[in-house]
N, C-alpha and C positions, 0 to 999 in steps of 0.2 A: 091902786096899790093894795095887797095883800096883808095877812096879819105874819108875823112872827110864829114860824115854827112854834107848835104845843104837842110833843111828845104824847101827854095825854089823848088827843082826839089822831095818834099814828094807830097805821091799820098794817094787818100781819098781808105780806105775799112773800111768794118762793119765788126768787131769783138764783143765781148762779154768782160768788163774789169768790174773791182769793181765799185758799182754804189756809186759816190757819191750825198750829202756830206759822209765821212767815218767818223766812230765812233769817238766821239770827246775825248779828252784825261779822262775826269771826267768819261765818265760813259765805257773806254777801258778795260777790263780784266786784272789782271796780267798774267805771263803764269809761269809756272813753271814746269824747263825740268829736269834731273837728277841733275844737278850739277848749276844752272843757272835759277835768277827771270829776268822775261823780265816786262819791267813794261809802264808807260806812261812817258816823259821828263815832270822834273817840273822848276821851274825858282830856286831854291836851288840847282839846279844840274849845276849851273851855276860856280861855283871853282873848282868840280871835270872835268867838262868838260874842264875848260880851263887848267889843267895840262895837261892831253891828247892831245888838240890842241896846247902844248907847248914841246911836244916831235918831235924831229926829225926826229927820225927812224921812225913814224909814218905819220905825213904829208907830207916828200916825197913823199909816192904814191897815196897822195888825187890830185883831181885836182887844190885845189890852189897849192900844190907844195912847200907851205914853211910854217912855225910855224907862230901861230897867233901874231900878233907884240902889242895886248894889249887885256886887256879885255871886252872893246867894241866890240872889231869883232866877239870878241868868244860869247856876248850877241848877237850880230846880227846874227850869229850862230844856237843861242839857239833860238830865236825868230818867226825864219820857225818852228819851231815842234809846240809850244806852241797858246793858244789861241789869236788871233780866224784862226793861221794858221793849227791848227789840224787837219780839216778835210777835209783839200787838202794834209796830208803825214799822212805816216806810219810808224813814228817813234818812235825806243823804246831804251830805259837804259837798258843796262847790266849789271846785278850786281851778286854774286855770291851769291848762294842760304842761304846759311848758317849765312852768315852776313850781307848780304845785300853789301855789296863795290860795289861801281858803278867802273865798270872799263873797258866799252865800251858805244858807240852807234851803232844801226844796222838800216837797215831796206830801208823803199820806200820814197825817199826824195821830190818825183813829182812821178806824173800818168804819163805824157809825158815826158821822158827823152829824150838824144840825137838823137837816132835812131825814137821819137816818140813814143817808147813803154815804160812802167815803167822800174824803174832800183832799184839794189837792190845795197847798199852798207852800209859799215861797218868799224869801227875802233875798236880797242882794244889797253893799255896798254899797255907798251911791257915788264913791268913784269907779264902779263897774257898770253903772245905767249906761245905756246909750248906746252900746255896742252890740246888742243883739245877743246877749248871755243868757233872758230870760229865755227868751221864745228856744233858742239853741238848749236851754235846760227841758222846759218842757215838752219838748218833742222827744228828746231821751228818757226824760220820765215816764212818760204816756206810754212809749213799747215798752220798758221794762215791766210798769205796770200790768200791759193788757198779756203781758207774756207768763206772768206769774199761773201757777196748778188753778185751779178753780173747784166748785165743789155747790151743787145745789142744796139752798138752805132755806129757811125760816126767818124774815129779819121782819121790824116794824118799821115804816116810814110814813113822812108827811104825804096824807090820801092825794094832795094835787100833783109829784111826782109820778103817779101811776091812774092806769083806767078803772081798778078795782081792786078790793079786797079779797085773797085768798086766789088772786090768779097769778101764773106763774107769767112772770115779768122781765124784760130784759136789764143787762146788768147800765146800772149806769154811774157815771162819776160825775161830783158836782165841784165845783167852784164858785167862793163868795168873796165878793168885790165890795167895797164900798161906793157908795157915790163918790165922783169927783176924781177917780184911781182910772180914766180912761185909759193911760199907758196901758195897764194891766188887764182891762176889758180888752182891748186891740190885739195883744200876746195871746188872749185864750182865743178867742176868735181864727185869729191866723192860724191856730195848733187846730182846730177841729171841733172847737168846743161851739154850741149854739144857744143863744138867750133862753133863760126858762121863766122865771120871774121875779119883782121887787116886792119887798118889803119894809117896813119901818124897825130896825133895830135898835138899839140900845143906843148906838153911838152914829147914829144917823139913817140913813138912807140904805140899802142892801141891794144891789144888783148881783143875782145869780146867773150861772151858765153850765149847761151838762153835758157829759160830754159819753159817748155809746162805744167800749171799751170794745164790742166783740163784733162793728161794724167796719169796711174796711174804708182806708180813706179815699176819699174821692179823688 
């Protein structure tokens, strides 16, 4: 097992990532996949979000680690998606196609996550588990995602993500799991994503997975 991400000892390469600013929520696309509208977060989506951040079995495996203790946190929450933070994330409402019920968030919450590469993550209801809404979310995300303008840059990231400093790299997207969250390791897996490594975090155990945006799927 590896250390914890230390920004400190990150090393500069040129990769190719989404250029921003990124499409701001007014003029984002809905997307609509079989069974699921993925849409833009609005400040109305501020009750349903905070049942979600008020289930258990669901923020155990966020990184805060425990239910929102009011509906301030859960607007402080909402407040990174929303203007004028839009278009530094890529976040969207899950709702089900038919009626619209909001009953997740998914998606890119920063460009620079832990590792220094973007990161993808996602909640759901846990009366929507079981149905196949993740993995059905993430496979919409991931083409939106890799479909987004691009734009070769300068970023810093953790040296074991890449073969060397100051070479130019391809792009990649990560994903961080807790130990013991297999449902969720299973879903990235089945989407395309491949193990990269574990670590000792804060709040346990860290299993990572990346995922190579500008390769085509097998």
């Amino acid at each position: 097992m590896t250390e914890r991400p230390d920004p400190e000892k990150f090393i500069a390469v040129m990769t190719k990532i989404p250029r921003v600013p990124l499409p701001p929520n007014d003029i984002r696309p809905d997307i609509r996949t079989e069974r699921l509208l993925l849409r833009a977060l609005r400040q109305d989506d501020l009750q349903d979000l905070h049942i979600l951040c008020q289930q258990e079995g669901v923020m155990k495996w966020t990184a805060l680690g425990r239910t929102n203790v009011n509906l301030g946190e859960t607007q402080e929450r909402l407040s990174q998606f929303l203007p004028p933070n839009d278009t530094k994330t890529l976040k969207y409402a899950i709702c089900l196609g038919e009626t619209g019920e909001f009953i997740g968030i998914g998606g890119c919450s920063e460009l620079q996550g832990l590792f220094g590469w973007p990161d993808i993550g996602y909640m759901f209801k846990q009366e929507a588990w079981g149905k196949g809404y993740a993995t059905e979310f993430v496979r919409a995300f991931l083409e939106i995602y890799s479909g987004l303008p691009r734009e070769q840059t300068e970023i810093r990231v953790d040296p074991r993500s890449v073969a060397g400093e100051g070479a130019v790299v391809e792009e990649r997207y990560l994903a961080i799991v807790l130990e013991g969250n297999e449902k969720s390791q299973k879903i990235l897996t089945k989407c395309g994503f491949e193990y990269f490594l574990t670590f000792q975090g804060r709040r346990g155990v860290i299993t990572t997975f990346r995922y190579f945006p500008g390769r085509k799927p097998s």
